[in-house]
C-alpha positions, 0 to 999 in steps of 0.5 A: 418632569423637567418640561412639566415643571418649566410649565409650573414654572413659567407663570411665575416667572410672568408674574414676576415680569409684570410685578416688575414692570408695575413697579417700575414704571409708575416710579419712572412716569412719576419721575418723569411727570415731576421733572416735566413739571418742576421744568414747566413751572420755571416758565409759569407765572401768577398774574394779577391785575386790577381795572379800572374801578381797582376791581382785582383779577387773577390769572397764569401765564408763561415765561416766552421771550428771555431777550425781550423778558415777555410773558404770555397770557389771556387778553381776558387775564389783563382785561383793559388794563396796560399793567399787571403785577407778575409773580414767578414761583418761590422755589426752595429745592425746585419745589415751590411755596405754594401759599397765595398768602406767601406772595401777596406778603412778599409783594415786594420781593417776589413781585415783577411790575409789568407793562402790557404791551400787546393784545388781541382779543379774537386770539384772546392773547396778550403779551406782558413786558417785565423790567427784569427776570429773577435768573430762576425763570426759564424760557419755555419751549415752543412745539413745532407744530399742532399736537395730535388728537390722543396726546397726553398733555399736563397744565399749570396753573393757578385756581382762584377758588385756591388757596394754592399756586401751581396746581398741575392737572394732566388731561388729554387732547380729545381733537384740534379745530378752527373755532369760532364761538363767544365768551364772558370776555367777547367773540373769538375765533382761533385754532383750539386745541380742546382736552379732557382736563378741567380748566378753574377761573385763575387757570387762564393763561397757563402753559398746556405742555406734551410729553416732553414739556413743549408748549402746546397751547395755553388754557383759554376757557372751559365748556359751558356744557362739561366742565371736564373739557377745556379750550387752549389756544394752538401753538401755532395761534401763539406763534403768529401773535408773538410774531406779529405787529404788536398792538396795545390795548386801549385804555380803559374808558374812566382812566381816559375821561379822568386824564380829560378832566371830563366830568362823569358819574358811573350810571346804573348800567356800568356805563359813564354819563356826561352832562355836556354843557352847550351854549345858553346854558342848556346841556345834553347828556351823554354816555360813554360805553364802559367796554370797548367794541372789536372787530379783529384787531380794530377797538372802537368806543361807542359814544351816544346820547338819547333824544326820545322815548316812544310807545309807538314806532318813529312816523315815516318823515321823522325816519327820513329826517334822521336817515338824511342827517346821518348821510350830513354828520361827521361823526356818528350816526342816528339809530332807532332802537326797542328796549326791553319795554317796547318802547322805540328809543331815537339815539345818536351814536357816534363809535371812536377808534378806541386808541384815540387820545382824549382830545378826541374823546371830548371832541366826540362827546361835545359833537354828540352832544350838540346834534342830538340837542338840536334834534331834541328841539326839533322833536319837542311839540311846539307850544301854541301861542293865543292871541290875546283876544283868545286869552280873554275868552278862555278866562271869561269861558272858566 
């Protein structure tokens, strides 16, 4: 009986084990989740930054130097600009104000100004330097390596569609790889670390932490094909950039053509057109490309100008006259381009290193601007002038 009865006995007892364990382990995740979180969000911040055109963008980034006070973030996050308006979270009882409202209100409380002092658009990372850190702000803790496939991970961030600030999602890490791909925001090529967990526009930039709230990576892009899988940038990926020789981004082309007092009109296209006025009042316009071109971490600016438009295809001595002077210019060269209409476009470009002062812009533009007038005389048709004895028997034949 006694057997028998430790049988009968021994199922409640294991239930009441499990009722154990399911009831206290939630409560300890949950514990546990809410201090990893309340420990990340100290290093979290709300970027904002404008181009240009005062066109706004907003993004996340994390708290990575104390002693330099630099904060870490998407190069797509500050674009071309060298400034950005940084928030950390208003916290009350570690709990954080979580309305936008409540920040843009109190912009001059809560807001740090800061300088974008590096970038790198294959890495698709930036580095913001701030004046000062309010005492709450927490350096964030770097992983020593790669997370593993498997791992569970937790990100913050700050949804543009939000109303609400510092949104935590948690997800999974589905694998860690070499990528090479494109984007909205250009060509990248970095180490991703790629999880199941939904990445919103205004999450860029923020802190992807593992199980003991150490930074992994940081949020970069989600997949156009499923928009539950996210792309972050590696740690070590963030670690080579922090370390690096720091470059800044160049400036954006109408703050640069307007510290030149260069004359421009934004054209349809998004580019800026210059009408470059040249000797015996003739002028030639030229145009300067809104967005800078990038090869790794070189930044060039194209500058061209159009000198004819054609159904048919460039004849044989014309090609071997432009090729020739492209071997004579300088600066620049000619290219034969098709647009969408079929017609053959003859254009001389010239590409500038990016970081170049405005000097140099006018320069390139003055230069771009008196080769592709000469060539515009050359290809004009020569009108035929008629002797006088050729005049009057038009006049008499009409």
């Amino acid at each position: 009986m006694s057997l028998l009865h430790s049988k009968q006995s021994l199922p409640p007892i294991i239930c009441g084990l499990f009722a154990t364990c399911f009831l206290t382990l939630p409560m300890e995740n949950a514990s546990a989740d809410a201090d990893k979180y309340s420990q990340t969000l100290k290093s979290t911040v709300w970027i904002i930054t404008s181009d240009a055109d005062d066109e706004t963008s907003t993004g996340t980034g994390v708290f990575v130097d104390k002693e330099k006070r630099l904060v870490l973030t998407n190069a797509h996050v500050v674009g071309d600009s060298r400034s950005a308006v940084v928030f950390f979270p208003d916290l009350v009882n570690d709990l954080p104000k979580v309305k936008r409202k409540h920040y843009l209100d109190n912009v001059l409380k809560l807001a740090q100004p800061g300088k974008v002092v590096a970038i790198d658009r294959k890495l698709d990372l930036a580095l913001i330097q701030l004046p000062k850190v309010p005492e709450r702000a927490k350096v964030i803790e770097l992983a020593e390596s790669s997370t593993k496939t498997g791992s569970p991970v937790d990100v913050i961030g700050n949804p543009g569609g939000s109303d609400v600030l510092w949104v935590n999602t948690s997800g999974t890490v589905r694998t860690v790889y070499d990528k090479k791909f494109k984007s909205n925001h250009g060509e990248h090529e970095f180490q991703v670390v790629e999880i199941q967990s939904p990445i919103k526009p205004g999450d860029s930039g923020g802190p992807v932490v593992d199980g003991e709230g150490k930074l992994i990576a940081i949020a970069q892009s989600f997949s156009p094909q499923n928009a539950l899988v996210s792309y972050c940038v590696d740690v070590t990926e963030i670690k080579s950039f922090i370390s690096s020789n720091w470059k800044q981004a160049p400036l954006p082309t109408k703050q640069l053509l307007d510290s030149a007092n260069i004359k421009h009109q934004k054209h349809a296209t998004g580019h800026y057109e210059i009408e470059q006025t040249l000797s015996e009042g003739k002028s030639q316009v030229v145009f300067v490309a809104k967005d800078t071109e990038y090869f790794k971490r070189a930044d060039v600016r194209k500058i061209w100008s159009l000198v004819s438009v054609s159904k048919d295809a460039p004849k044989a001595d014309l090609m071997m006259r432009l090729l020739r002077q492209s071997s004579a210019t300088k600066i620049g060269s000619w290219a034969v381009e098709k647009n969408a209409s079929g017609e053959h476009l003859v254009i001389f470009v010239a590409k500038l290193d990016a970081t170049a002062p405005d000097e140099a812009l006018e320069g390139t533009i003055e230069y771009v601007a008196r080769i592709a007038s000469a060539m515009n005389k050359e290809l004009k048709p020569k009108t035929e002038e008629k002797t006088a004895k050729e005049t009057l028997a038009s006049w008499l034949a009409n």
